[in-house]
C-alpha positions in Angstrom: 87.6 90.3 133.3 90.0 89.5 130.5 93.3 91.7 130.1 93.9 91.7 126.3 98.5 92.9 126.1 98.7 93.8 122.3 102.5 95.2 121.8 104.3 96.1 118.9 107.9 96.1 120.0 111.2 97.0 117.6 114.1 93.8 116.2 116.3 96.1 114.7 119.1 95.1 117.0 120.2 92.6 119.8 119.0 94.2 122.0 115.7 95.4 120.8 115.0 91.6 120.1 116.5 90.3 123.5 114.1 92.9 125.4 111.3 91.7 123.6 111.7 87.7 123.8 111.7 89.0 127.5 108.6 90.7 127.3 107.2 88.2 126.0 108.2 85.8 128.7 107.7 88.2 131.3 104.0 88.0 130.0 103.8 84.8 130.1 105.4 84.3 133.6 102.2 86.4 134.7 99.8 84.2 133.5 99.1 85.2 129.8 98.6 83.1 126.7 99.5 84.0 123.5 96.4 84.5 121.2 98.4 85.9 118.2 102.1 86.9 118.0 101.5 90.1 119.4 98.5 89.7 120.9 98.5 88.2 124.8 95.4 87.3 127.1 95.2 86.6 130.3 91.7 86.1 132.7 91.8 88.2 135.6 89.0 87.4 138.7 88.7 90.9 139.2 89.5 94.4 138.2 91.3 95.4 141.8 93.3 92.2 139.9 93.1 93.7 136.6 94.9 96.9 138.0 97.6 94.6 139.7 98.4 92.9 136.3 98.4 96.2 134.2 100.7 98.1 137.1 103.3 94.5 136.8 102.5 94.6 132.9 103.9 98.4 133.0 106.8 97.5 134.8 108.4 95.2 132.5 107.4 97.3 129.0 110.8 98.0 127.5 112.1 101.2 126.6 111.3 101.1 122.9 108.1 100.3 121.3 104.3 100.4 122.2 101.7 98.9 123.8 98.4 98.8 124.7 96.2 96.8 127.3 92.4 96.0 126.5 89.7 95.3 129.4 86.7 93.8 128.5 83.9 91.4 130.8 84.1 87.7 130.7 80.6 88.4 128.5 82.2 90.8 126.1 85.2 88.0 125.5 81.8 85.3 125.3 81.1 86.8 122.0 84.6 86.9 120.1 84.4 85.2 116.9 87.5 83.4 115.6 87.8 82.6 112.4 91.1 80.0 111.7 92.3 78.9 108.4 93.8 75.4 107.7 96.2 75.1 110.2 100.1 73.3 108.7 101.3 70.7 111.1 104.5 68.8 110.8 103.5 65.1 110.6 104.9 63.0 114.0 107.1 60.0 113.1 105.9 57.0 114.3 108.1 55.6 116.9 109.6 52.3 116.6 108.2 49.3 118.4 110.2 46.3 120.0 109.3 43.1 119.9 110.0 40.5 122.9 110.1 36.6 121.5 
């Protein structure tokens, strides 16, 4: 099974944005990946572990905001299509390389 974590959570405040950069960690502490901002995944073996991730995933939700938690089959996630634009990435310096006469 796959456990699909799709949050939307408020930034007005501190706060609000401290409790969700801990969310978000919290997530990713259990085992998910990020698959869009909002958006985490995570595989689960089972759904007996399914139901233990959702039950830990409940327990760290803060106060404001919402969520929502998708299950679908390891076939179901099979047939996802992604589509990805060009992707920007920041060109890596070359590092410097030292000679020995």
């Amino acid at each position: 099974m796959w456990l699909f974590v799709f949050f939307d959570l408020p930034t007005a405040t501190k706060k609000n944005r401290k409790d969700a950069a801990r969310f978000r960690k919290n997530l990713e502490t259990d085992g998910f990946v990020m698959h869009q901002f909002s958006v985490y995944v995570r595989f689960c073996g089972s759904l007996e572990s399914a139901e233990v991730h959702i039950k830990r995933i409940r327990s760290f939700m803060p106060e404001a905001g919402k969520m929502s938690i998708l299950s679908i089959t390891d076939k179901q996630y099979s047939n996802m299509v992604n589509v990805w634009g060009k992707l920007e990435q920041k060109l890596q310096k070359k590092p410097v390389q030292l000679e020995f006469f």
